[in-house]
C-alpha positions as CSV (number, residue, x, y, z in Angstrom):
1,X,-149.8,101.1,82.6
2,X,-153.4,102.0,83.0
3,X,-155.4,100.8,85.8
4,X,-158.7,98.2,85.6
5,X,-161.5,98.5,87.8
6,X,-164.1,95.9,89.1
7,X,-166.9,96.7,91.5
8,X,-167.2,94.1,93.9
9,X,-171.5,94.4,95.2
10,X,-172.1,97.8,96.7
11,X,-168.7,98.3,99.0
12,X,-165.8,97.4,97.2
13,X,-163.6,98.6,93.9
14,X,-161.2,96.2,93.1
15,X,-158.1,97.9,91.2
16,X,-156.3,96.0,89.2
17,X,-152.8,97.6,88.3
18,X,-151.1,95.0,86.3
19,X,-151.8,91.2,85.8
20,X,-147.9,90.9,86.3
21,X,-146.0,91.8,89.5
22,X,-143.4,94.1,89.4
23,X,-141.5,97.1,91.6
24,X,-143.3,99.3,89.1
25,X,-146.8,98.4,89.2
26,X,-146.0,98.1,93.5
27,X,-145.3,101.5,93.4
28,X,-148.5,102.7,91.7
29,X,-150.3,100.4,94.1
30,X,-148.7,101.8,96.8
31,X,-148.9,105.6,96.2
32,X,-152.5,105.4,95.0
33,X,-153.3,103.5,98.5
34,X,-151.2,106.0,100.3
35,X,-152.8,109.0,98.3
36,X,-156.6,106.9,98.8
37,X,-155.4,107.4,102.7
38,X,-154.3,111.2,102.9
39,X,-157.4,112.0,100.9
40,X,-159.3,111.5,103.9
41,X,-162.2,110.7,101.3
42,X,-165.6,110.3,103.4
43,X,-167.0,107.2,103.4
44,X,-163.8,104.6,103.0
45,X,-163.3,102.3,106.1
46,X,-160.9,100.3,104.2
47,X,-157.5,99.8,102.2
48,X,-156.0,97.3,101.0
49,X,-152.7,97.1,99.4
50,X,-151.7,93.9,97.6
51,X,-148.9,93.0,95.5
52,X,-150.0,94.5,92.1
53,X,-153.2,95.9,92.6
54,X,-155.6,97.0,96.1
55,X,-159.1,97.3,97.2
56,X,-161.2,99.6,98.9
57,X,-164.1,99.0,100.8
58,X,-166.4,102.2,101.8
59,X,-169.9,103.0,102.8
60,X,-172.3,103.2,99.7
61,X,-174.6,105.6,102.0
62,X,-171.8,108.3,102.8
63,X,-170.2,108.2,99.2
64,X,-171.9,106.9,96.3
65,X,-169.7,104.0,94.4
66,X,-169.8,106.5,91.2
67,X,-168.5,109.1,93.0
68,X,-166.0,106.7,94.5
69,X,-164.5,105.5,91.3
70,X,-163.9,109.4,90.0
71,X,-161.5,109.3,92.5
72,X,-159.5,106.6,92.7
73,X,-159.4,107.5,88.8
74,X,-157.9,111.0,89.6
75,X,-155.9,109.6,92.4
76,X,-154.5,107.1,89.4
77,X,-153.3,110.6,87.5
78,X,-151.3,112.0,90.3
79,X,-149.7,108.5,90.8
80,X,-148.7,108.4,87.5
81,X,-146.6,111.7,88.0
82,X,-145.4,110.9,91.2
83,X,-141.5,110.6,91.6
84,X,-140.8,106.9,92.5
85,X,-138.7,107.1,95.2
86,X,-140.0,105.4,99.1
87,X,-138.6,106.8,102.7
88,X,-138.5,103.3,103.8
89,X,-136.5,100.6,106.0
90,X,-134.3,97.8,105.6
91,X,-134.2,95.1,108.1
92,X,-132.4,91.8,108.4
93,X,-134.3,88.4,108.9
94,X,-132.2,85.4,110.5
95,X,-133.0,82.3,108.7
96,X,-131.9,78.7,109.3
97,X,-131.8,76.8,106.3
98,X,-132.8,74.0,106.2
99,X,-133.8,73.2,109.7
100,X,-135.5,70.4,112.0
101,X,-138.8,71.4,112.3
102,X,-139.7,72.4,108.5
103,X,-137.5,69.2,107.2
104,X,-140.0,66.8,109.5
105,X,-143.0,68.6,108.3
106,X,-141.6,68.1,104.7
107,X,-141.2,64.7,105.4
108,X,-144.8,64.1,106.0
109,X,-146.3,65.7,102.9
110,X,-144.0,64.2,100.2
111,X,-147.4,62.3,98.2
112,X,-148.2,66.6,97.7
113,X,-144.9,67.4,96.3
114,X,-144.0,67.5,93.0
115,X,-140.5,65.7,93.6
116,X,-141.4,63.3,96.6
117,X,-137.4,62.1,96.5
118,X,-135.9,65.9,97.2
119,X,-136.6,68.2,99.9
120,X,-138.1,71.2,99.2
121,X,-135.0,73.3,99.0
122,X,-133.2,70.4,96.6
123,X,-136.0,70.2,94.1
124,X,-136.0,74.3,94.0
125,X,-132.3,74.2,93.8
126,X,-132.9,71.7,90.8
127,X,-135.3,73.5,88.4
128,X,-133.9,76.9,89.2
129,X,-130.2,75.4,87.5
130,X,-128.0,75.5,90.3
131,X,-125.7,72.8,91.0
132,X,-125.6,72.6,94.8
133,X,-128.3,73.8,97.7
134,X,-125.3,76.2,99.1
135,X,-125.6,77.9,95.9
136,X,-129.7,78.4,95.7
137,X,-128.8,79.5,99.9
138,X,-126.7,82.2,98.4
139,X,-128.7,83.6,95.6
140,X,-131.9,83.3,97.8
141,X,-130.1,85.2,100.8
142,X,-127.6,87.2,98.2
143,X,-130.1,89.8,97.6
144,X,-132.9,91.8,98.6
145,X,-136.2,91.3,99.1
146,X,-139.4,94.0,98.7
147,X,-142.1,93.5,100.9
148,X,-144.9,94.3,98.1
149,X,-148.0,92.6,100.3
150,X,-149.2,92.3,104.2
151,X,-151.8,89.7,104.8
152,X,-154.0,86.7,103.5
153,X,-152.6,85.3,106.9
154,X,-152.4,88.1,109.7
155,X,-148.6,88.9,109.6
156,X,-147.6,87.2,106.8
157,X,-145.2,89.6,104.3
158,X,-145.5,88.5,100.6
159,X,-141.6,89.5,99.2
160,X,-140.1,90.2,95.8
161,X,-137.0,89.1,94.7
162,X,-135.3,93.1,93.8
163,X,-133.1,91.5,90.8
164,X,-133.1,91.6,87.1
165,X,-136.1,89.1,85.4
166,X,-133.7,86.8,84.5
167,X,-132.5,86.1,87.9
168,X,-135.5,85.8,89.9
169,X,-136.2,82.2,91.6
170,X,-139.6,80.8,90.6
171,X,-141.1,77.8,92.5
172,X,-144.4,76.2,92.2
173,X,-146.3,75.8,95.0
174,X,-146.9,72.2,96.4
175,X,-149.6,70.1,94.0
176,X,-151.8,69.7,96.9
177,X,-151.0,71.8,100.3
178,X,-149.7,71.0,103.2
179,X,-152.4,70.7,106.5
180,X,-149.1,71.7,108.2
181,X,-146.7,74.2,108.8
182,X,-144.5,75.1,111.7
183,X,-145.2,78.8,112.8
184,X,-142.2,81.4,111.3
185,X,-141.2,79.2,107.8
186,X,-139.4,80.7,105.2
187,X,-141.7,80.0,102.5
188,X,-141.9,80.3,98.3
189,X,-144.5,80.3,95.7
190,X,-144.6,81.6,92.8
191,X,-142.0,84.5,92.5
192,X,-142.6,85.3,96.4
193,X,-141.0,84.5,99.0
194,X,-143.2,84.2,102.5
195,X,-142.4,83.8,106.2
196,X,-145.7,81.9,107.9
197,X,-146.8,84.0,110.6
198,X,-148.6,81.2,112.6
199,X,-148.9,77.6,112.1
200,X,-151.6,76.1,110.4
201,X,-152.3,74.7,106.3
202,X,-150.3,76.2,103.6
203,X,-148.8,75.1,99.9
204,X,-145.3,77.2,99.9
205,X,-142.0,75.2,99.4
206,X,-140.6,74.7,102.9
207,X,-136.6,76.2,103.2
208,X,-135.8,76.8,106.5
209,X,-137.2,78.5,109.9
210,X,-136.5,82.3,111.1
211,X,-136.3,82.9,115.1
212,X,-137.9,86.8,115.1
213,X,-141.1,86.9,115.5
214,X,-143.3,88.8,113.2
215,X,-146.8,88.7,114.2
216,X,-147.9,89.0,118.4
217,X,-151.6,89.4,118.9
218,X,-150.7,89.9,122.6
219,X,-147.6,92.3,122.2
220,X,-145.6,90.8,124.7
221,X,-142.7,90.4,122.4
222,X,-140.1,93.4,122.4
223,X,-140.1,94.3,119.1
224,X,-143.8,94.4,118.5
225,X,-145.0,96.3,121.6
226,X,-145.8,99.5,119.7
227,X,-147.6,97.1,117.0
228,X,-148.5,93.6,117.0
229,X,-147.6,93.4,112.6
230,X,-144.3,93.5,112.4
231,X,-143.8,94.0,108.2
232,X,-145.7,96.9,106.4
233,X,-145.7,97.0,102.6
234,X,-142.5,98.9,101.4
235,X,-140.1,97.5,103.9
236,X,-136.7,95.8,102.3
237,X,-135.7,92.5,103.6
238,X,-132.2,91.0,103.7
239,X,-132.0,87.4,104.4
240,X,-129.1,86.3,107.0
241,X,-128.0,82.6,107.0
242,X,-127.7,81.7,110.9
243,X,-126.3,77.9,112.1
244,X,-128.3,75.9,114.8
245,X,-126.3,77.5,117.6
246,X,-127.2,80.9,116.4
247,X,-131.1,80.2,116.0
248,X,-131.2,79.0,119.6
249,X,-129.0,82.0,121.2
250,X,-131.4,84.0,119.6
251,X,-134.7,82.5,120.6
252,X,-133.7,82.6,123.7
253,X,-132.6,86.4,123.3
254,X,-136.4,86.9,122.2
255,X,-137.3,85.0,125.4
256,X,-135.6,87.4,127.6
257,X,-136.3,90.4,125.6
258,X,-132.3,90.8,124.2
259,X,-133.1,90.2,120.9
260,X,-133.1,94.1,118.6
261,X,-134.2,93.8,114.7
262,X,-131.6,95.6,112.8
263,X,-132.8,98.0,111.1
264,X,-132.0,100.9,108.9
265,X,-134.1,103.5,107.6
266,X,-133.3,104.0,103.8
267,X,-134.4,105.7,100.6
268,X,-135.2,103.6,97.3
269,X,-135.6,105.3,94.2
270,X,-136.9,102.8,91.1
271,X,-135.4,104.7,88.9
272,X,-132.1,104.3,90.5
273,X,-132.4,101.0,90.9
274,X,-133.2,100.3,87.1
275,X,-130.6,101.9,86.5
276,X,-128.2,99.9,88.1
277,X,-129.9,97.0,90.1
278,X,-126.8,95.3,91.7
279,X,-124.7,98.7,93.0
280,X,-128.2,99.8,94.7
281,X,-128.6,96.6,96.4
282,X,-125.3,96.6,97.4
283,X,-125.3,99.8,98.9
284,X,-128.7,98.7,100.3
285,X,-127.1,95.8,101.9
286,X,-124.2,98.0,103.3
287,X,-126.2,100.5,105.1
288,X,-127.6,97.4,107.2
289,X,-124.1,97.8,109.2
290,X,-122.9,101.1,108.6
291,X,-122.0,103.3,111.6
């Protein structure tokens, strides 16, 4: 794939690495931001990584834009001939389906929704062709999930469903969005899945609620002392259906500082995983509780 690249006024290129998502365009997106960082290049003050393509912001008066576009251009070569393989984690999100607090907000907003009879999780169920919402549960939760974009909403992980085309869920977002929804949703749009990192608007189909908190301005919570963004682009989520009981032993876990992500550092190679998508995620899955 070959790169397209905008000029946005005087301190931004705009890099446009495919007008489709997938792992492979990530993976130029990411080692061309990561490469853009090590460069040390004089004059960038910013990167930013998206799901297919990134942005760069720099001062016009230390490097001029010309100058600035050879070598992202050149940094595009070397990313090309990269190996695409990611010393990376996997962690596991609780998620409780179908909960309270997202099925009240739902509720509210059914003149927005394009099936105003289902809930969010039935209607996605529906068009997606599976018979039951334990089914949709299982193939949303069955697999994992890349972590191809960090932001729009401070803390909030855009995620990418790491099976064949032909199995991926697609959702449309709501006809008109929400003014509401509660902080930590598990959210879809699109082909992405989402967890809301504070409450506020949003146009996402609503499926259930995750206890760990992602995003802490104040770092109070345990698990984001060292840094108040809990995702990074890269990381591999698993999905773990909890019951009520479970969500409120671990909020209160959180509450008292108990509560440990798991977490597992791996290595994903693309090729590897083209090659045989199901025996990598399995073996992805499996390290989550290895020893």
């Amino acid at each position: 794939m070959s790169c397209r690249y905008t000029f946005g006024g005087d301190e931004h290129i705009f890099v446009e690495v495919d007008e489709a998502m997938s792992l492979e365009a990530f993976f130029t997106s990411l080692s061309m931001t990561n490469a853009v960082r090590d460069a040390n290049i004089k004059g960038v003050t910013e990167i930013g990584p998206a799901n297919a393509s990134f942005q760069i912001k720099f001062n016009p008066d230390e490097i001029h834009p010309d100058d600035m576009l050879r070598e992202l251009k050149r940094l595009e070569e070397t990313a090309e001939s990269a190996e695409p393989v990611l010393n990376t984690r996997i962690v596991e999100i609780p998620v409780y389906y179908q909960d309270p607090w997202t099925h009240e907000t739902l509720m509210r907003f059914r003149e927005r929704h394009q099936d105003p009879n289902a809930t969010d999780i039935e209607y996605a169920a529906a068009i997606n062709g599976y018979d039951s919402v334990g089914a949709f549960i299982e193939a949303h939760s069955g697999a994992p999930w890349f972590v191809s974009m960090v932001g729009f909403v401070s803390g909030l992980p855009f995620l990418y469903q790491m099976v064949d085309r032909s199995r991926q869920i697609q959702v449309p977002k709501y006809l008109r969005p929400r003014t509401d929804t509660p902080k930590l949703t598990v959210g879809y749009g699109g082909c992405f899945s989402c967890v809301y990192s504070v409450r506020g608007a949003g146009g996402y189909q609503m499926f259930g609620i995750t206890p760990m908190p992602i995003y802490d301005p104040e770092q109070k919570v345990n698990h984001l002392r060292d840094f108040m963004v809990f995702f990074k682009p890269g990381d591999i989520v698993k999905w773990k259906p909890i019951d009520r009981d479970e969500y409120d032993q671990t909020v209160a876990d959180v509450e008292t500082g108990r509560f440990r992500p798991l977490i597992r550092d791996v290595v994903f190679s693309l090729d590897a995983f083209n090659a045989d998508i199901d025996g990598t995620n399995a073996r992805l899955m499996e390290s989550l509780h290895a020893d």
